[in-house]
Backbone as JSON Lines, residues from 0, in Angstrom:
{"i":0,"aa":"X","n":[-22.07,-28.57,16.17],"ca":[-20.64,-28.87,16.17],"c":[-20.44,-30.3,15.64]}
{"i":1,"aa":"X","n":[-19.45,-30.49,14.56],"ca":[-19.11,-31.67,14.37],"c":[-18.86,-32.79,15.45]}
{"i":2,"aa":"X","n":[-18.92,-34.29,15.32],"ca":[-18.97,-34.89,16.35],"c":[-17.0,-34.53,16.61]}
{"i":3,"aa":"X","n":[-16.77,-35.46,17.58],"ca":[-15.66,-34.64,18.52],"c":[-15.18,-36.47,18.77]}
{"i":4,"aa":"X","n":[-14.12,-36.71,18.25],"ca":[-12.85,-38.0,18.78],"c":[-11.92,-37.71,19.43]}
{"i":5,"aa":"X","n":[-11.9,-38.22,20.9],"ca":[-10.57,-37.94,21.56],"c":[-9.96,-39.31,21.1]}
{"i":6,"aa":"X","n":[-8.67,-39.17,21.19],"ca":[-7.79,-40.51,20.61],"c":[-6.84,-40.45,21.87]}
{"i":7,"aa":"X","n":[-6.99,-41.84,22.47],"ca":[-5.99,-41.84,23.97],"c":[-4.96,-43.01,23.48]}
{"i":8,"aa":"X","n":[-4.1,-42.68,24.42],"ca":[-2.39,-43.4,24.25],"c":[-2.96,-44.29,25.65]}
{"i":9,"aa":"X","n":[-3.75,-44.11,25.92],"ca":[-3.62,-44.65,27.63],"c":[-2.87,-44.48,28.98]}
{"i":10,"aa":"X","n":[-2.22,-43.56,28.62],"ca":[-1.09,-43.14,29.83],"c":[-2.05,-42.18,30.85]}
{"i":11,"aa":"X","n":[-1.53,-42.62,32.07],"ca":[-2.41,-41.74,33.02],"c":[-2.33,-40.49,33.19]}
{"i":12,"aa":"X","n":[-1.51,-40.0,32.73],"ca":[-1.38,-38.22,32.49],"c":[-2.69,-37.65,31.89]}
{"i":13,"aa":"X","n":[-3.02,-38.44,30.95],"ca":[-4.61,-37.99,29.97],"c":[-5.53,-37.74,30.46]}
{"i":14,"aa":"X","n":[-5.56,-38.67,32.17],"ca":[-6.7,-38.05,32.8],"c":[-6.31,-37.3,33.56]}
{"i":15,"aa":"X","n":[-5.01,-37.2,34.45],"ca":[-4.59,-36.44,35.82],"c":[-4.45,-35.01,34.45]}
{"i":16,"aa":"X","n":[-3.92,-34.45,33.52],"ca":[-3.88,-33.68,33.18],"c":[-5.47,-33.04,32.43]}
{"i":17,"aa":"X","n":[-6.08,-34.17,32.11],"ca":[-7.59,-34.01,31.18],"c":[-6.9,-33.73,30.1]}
{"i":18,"aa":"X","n":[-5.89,-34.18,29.34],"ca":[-6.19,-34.38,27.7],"c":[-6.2,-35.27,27.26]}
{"i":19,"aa":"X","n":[-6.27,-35.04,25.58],"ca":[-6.04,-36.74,24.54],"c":[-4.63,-36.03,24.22]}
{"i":20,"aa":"X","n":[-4.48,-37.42,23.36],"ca":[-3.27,-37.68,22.58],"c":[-3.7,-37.12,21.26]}
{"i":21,"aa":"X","n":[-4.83,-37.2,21.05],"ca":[-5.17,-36.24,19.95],"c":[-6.99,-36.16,20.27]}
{"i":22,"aa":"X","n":[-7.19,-34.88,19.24],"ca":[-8.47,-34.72,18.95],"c":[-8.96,-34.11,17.51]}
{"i":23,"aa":"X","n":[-10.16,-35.36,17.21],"ca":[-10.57,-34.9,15.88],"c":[-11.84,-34.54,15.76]}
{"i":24,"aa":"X","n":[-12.07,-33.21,14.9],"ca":[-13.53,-32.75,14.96],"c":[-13.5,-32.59,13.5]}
{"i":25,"aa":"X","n":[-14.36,-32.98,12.77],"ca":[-14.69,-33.31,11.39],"c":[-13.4,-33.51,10.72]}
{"i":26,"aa":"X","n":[-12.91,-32.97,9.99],"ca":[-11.85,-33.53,9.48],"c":[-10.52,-32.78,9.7]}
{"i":27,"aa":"X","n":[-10.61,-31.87,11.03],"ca":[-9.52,-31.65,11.37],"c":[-9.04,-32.34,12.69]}
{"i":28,"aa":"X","n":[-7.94,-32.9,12.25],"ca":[-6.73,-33.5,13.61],"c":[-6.17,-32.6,14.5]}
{"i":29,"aa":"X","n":[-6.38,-32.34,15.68],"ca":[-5.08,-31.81,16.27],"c":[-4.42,-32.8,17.11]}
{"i":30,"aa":"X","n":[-2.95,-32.77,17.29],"ca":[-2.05,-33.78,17.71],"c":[-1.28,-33.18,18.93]}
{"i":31,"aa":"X","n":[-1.59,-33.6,20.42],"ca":[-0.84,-32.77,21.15],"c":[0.42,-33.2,21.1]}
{"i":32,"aa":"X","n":[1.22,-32.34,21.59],"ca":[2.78,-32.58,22.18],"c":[2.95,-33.85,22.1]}
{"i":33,"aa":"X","n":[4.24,-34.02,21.75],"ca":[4.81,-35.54,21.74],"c":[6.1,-35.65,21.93]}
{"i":34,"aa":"X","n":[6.48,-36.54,22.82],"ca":[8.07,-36.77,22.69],"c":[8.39,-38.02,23.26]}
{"i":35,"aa":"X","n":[9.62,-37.87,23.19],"ca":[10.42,-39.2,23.1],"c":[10.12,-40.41,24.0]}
{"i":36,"aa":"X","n":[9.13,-40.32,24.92],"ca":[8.71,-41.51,25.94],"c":[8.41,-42.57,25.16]}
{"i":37,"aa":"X","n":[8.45,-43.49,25.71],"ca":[7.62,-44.74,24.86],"c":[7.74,-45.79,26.01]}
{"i":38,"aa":"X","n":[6.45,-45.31,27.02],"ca":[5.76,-45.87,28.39],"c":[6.82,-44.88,29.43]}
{"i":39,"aa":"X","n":[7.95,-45.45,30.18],"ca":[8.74,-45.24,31.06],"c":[9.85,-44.98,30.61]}
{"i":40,"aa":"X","n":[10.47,-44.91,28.95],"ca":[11.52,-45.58,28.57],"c":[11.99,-44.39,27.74]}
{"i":41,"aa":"X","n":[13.31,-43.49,27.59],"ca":[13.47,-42.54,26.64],"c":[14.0,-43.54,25.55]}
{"i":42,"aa":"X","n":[13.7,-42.73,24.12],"ca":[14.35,-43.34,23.41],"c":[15.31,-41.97,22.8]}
{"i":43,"aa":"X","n":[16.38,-42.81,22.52],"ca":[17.27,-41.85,21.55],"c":[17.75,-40.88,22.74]}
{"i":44,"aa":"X","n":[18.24,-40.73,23.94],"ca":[18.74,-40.19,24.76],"c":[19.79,-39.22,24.36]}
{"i":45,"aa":"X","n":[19.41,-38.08,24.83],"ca":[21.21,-37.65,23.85],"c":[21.08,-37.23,22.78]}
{"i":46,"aa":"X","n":[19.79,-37.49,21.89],"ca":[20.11,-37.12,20.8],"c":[18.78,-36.55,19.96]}
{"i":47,"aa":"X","n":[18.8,-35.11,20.04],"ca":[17.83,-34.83,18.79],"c":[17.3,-35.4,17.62]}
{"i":48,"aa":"X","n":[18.26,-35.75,17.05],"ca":[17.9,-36.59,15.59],"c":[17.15,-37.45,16.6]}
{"i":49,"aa":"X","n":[17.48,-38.78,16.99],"ca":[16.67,-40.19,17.25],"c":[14.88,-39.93,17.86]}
{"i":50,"aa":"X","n":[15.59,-38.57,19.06],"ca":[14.32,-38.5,19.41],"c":[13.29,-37.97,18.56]}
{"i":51,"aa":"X","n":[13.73,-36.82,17.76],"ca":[13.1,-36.2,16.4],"c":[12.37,-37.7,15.89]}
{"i":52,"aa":"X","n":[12.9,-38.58,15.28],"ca":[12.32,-39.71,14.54],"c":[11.24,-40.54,14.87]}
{"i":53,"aa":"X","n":[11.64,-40.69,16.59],"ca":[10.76,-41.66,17.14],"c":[9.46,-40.94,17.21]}
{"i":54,"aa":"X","n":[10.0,-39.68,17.66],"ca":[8.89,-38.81,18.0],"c":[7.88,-39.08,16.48]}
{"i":55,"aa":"X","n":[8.23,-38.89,15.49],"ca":[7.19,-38.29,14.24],"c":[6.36,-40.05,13.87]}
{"i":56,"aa":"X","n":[7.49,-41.06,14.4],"ca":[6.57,-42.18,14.24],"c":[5.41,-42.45,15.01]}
{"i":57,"aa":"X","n":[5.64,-42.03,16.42],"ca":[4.58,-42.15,16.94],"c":[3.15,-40.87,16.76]}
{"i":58,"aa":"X","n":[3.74,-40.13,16.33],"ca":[2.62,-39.23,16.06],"c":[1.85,-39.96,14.41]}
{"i":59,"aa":"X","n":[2.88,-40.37,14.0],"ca":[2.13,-41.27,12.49],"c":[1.39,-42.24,13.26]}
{"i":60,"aa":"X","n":[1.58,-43.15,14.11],"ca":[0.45,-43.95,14.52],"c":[-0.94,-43.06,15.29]}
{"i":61,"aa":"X","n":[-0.52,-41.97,15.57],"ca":[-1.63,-41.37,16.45],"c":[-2.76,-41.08,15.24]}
{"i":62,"aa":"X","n":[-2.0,-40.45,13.82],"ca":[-2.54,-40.44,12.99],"c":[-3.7,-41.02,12.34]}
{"i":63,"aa":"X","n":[-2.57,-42.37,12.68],"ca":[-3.13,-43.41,11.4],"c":[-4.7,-44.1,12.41]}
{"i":64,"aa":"X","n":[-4.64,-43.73,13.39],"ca":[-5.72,-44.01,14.77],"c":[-6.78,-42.95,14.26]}
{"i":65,"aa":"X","n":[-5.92,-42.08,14.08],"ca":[-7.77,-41.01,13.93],"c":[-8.2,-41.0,12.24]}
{"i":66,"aa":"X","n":[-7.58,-41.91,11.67],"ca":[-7.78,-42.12,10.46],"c":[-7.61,-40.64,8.97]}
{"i":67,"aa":"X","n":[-5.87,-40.75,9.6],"ca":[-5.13,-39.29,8.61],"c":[-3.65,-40.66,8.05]}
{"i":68,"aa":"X","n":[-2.92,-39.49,8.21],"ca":[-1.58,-40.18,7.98],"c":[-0.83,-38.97,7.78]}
{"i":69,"aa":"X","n":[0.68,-39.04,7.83],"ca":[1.58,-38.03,7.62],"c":[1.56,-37.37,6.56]}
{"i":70,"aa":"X","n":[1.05,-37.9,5.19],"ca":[0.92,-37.12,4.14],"c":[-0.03,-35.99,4.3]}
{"i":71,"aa":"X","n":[-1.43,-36.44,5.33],"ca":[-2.27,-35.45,5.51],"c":[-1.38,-34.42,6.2]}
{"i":72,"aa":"X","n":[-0.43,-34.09,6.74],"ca":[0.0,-32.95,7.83],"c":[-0.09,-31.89,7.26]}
{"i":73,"aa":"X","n":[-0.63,-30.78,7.64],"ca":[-0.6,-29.37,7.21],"c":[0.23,-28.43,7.85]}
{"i":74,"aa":"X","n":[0.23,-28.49,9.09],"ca":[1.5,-28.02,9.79],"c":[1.82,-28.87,11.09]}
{"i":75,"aa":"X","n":[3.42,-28.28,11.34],"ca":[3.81,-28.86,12.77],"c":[4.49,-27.72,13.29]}
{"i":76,"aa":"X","n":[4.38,-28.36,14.93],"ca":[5.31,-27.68,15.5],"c":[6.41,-27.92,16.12]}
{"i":77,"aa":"X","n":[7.91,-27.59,16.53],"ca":[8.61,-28.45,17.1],"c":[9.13,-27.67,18.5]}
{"i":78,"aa":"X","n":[9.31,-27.99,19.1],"ca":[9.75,-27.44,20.64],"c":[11.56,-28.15,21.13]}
{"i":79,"aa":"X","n":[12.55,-27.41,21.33],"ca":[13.78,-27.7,21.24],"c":[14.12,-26.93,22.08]}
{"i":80,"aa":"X","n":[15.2,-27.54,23.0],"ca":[15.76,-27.39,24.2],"c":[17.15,-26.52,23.9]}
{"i":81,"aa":"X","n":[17.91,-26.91,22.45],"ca":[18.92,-25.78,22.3],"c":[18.65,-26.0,20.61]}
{"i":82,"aa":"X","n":[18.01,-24.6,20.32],"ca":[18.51,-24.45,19.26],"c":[19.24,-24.66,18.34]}
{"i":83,"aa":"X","n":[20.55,-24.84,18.92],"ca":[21.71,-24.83,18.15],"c":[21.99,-26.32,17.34]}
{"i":84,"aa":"X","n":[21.0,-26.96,17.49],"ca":[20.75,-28.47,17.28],"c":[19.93,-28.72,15.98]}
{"i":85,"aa":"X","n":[19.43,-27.36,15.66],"ca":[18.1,-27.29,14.91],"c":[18.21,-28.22,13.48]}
{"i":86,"aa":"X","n":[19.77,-28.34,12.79],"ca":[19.84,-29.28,11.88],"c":[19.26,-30.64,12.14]}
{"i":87,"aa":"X","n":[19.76,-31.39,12.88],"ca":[18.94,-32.69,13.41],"c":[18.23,-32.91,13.55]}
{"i":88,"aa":"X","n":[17.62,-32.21,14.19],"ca":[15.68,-31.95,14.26],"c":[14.94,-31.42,12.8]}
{"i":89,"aa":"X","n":[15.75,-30.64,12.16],"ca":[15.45,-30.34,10.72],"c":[15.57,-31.39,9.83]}
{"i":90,"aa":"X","n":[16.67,-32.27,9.9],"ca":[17.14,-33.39,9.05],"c":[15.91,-34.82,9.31]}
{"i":91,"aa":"X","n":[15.6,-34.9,10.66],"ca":[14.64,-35.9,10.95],"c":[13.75,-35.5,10.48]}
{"i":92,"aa":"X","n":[12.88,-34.23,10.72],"ca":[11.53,-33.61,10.22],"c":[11.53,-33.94,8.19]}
{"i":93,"aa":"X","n":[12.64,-33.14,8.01],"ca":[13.07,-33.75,5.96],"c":[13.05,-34.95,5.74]}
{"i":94,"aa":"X","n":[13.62,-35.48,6.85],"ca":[13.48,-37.12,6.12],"c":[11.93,-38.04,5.94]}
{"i":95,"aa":"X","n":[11.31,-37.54,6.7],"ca":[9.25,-38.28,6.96],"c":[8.8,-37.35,6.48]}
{"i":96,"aa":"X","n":[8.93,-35.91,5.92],"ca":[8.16,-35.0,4.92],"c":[8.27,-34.38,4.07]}
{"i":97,"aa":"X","n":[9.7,-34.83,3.85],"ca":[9.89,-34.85,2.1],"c":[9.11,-34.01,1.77]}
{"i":98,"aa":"X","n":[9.04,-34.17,0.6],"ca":[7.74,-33.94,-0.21],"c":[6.34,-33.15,0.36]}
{"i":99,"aa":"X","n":[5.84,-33.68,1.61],"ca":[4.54,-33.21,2.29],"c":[4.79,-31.6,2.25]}
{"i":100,"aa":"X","n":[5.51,-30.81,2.69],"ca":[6.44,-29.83,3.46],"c":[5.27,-29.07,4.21]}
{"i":101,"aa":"X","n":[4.73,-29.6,5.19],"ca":[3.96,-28.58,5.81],"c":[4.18,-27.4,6.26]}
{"i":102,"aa":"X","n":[3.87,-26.38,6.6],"ca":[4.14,-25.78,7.63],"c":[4.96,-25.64,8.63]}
{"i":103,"aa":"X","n":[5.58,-25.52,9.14],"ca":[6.38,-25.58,10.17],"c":[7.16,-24.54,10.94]}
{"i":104,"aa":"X","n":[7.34,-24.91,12.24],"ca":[7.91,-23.74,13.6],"c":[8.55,-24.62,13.63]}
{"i":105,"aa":"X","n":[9.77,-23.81,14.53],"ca":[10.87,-24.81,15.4],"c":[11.04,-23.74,16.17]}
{"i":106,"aa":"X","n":[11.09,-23.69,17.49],"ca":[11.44,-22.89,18.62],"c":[12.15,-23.28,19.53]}
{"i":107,"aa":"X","n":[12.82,-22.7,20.4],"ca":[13.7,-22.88,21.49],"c":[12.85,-22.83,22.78]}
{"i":108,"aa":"X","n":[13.08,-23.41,23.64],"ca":[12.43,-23.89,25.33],"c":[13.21,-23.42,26.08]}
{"i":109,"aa":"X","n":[12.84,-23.13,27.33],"ca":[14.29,-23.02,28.49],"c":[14.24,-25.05,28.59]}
{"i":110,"aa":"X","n":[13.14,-25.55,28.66],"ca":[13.05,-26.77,29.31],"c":[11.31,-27.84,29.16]}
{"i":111,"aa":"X","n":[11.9,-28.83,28.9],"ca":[10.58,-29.8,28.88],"c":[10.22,-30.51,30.22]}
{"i":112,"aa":"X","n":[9.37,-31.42,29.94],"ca":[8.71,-31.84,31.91],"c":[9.78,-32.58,31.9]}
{"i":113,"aa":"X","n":[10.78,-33.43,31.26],"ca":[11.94,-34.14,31.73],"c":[13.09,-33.58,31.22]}
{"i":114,"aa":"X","n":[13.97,-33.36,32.09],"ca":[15.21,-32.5,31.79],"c":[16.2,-33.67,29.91]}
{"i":115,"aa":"X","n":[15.75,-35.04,30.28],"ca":[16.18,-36.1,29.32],"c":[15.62,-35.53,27.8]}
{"i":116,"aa":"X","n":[14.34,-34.96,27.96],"ca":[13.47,-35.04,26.88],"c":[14.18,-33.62,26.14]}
{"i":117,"aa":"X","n":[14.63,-33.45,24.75],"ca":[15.31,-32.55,23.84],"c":[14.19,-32.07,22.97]}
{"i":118,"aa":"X","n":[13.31,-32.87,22.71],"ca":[12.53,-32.05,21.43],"c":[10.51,-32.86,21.98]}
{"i":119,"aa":"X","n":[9.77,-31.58,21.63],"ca":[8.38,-32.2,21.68],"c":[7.91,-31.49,19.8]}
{"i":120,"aa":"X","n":[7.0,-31.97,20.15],"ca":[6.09,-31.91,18.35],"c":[4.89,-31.77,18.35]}
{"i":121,"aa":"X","n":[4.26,-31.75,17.8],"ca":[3.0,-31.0,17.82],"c":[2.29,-31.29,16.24]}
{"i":122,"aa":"X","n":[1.22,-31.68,15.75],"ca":[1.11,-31.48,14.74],"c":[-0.44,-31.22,14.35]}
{"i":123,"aa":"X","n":[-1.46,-30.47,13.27],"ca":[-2.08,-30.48,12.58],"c":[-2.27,-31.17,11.5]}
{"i":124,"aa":"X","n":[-3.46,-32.38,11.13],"ca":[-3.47,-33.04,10.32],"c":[-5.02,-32.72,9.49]}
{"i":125,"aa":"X","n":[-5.16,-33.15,8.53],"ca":[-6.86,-32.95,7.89],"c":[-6.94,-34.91,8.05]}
{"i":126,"aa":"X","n":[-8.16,-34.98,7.84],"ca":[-8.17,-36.38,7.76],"c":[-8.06,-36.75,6.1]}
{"i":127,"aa":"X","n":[-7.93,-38.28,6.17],"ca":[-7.06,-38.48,5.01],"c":[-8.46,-38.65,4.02]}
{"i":128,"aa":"X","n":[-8.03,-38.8,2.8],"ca":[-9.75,-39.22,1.61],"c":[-10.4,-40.42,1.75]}
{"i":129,"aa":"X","n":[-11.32,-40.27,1.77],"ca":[-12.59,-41.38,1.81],"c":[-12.06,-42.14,1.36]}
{"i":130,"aa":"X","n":[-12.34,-43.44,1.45],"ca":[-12.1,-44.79,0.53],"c":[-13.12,-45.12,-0.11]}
């Protein structure tokens, strides 16, 4: 088996739950769930779009940690609390992948672990080319 990188955020959930924030085994990324926290703190409250955004930045740093980047993405996934929102979350996702156009789901939830939290993400990355 290829060697195996867990990539931690440091939040204590990683161990009380036993995951990473991501894991890379040769040159595939997987990126767990992500959303709008950033420590204790929602960002973009209220609002799909903001949280959509923050969300995909921080998964670009999770990235750029296991040594990919957003251009590498091959697919994502998105998790949404009402559907009916799906432009915003569509419009944030278009705006950081342009061009990339991975793959992509968008599904409806009854509910996330915080009733605050509107959208989680998910993504598949390859790692990025040698230098």
């Amino acid at each position: 088996m290829p060697n195996r990188q867990l990539i931690s955020s440091g939040t204590p959930w990683e161990t009380f739950v036993a995951y990473s924030r991501a894991v890379r085994v040769g040159d595939l990324i997987e990126v767990s769930g992500t959303t709008a926290m950033n420590g204790d703190i929602l960002v973009g409250e209220g609002s799909f779009y903001e949280q959509t955004r923050f969300i995909l930045q921080k998964i670009k740093a999770t990235l750029e940690q296991a040594g990919s980047s957003l251009a590498e993405v091959v697919r994502t996934r998105m998790y949404v609390t009402d559907i009916s929102q799906w432009e915003e979350v569509g419009r944030a996702h278009g705006e950081v992948f342009g061009d990339i156009r991975p793959a992509a789901s968008m599904v409806q939830v009854s509910a996330l672990i915080d009733p605050r939290l509107l959208v989680e993400i998910e993504v598949t990355a390859v790692a990025g080319p040698k230098e």
